[in-house]
C-alpha positions, -999 to 999 in steps of 0.1 A, spaced: 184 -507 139 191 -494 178 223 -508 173 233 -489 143 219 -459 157 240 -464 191 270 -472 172 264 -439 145 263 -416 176 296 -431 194 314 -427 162 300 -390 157 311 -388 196 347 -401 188 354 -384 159 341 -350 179 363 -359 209 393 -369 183 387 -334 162 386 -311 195 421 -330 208 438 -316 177 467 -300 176 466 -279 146 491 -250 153 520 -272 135 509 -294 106 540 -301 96 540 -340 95 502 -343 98 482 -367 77 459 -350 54 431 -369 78 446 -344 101 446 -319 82 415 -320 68 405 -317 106 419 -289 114 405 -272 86 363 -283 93 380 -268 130 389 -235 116 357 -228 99 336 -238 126 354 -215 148 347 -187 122 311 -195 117 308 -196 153 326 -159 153 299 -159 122 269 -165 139 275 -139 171 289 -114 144 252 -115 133 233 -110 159 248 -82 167 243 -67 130 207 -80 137 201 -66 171 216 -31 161 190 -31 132 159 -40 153 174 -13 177 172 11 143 141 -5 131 123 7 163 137 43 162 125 48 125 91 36 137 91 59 166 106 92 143 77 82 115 48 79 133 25 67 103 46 83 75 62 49 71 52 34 37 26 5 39 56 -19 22 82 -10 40 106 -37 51 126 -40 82 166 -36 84 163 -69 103 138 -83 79 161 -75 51 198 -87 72 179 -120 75 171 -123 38 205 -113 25 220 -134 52 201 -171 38 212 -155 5 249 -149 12 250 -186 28 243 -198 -3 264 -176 -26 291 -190 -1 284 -224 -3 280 -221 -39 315 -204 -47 335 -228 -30 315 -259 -46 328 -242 -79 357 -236 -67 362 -267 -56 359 -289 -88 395 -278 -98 405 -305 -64 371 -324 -71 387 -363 -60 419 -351 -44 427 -360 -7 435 -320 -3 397 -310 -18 382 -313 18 408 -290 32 405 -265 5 369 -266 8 370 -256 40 395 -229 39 373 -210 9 345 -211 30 364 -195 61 378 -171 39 345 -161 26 329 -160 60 355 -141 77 344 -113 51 311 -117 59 318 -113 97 337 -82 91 309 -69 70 282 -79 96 302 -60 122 308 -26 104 270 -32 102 268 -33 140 285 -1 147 261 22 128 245 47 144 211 51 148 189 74 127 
């Protein structure tokens, strides 16, 4: 069992090392191993630009969240729910509206070599949106 385990996380390793020495500015005469590579590389660096988009949409509505506190005193309602409160909610929920679309869309290449690819370039498509959208969230002013 420590054996498999070793050999599962040198593989992961590999693969890792093998995906970040990539060259994926010209595909031209790439496998679609390769290519599929590239891809799974593109979205992570969009979820990565994903993830920090975010935060900042998060951190500029706690920022809000406090100055609506401060302006209401106690005339908030009992059931109101926090900017960030709410980001996070819609945020699990766009994840899986994402993941969800390209899963449909994805059954017109279900089995084809090129299905991982486009997989991954829905999803990058889909979360660059997001990112813009989190951002323009980010730059609101406070109320």
């Amino acid at each position: 069992m420590r054996g498999r385990i070793i050999a599962v996380f040198f593989a992961v390793w590999a693969g890792n090392l093998f995906a970040q020495d990539l060259e994926c500015e010209d595909l031209s005469g790439a496998s679609q191993g390769q290519i599929n590579q590239c891809a799974d590389q593109t979205l992570q660096a969009a979820d990565k630009e994903l993830n920090q988009a975010y935060q900042l949409a998060l951190e500029t509505l706690r920022r809000n969240d406090k100055v609506l506190a401060w302006n209401a005193g106690d005339d908030l309602p009992k059931n109101y729910i926090s900017g960030a409160a709410l980001l996070r909610d819609a945020q699990r929920a766009w994840i899986v509206f994402r993941d969800k679309t390209c899963a449909a869309e994805g059954r017109f290449h279900y089995g084809v070599s090129t299905g991982p690819a486009l997989h991954a370039g829905c999803k990058e498509a889909l979360t660059k949106i997001r990112t813009k959208d989190l951002l323009r969230i980010s730059k609101q002013p406070y109320e």
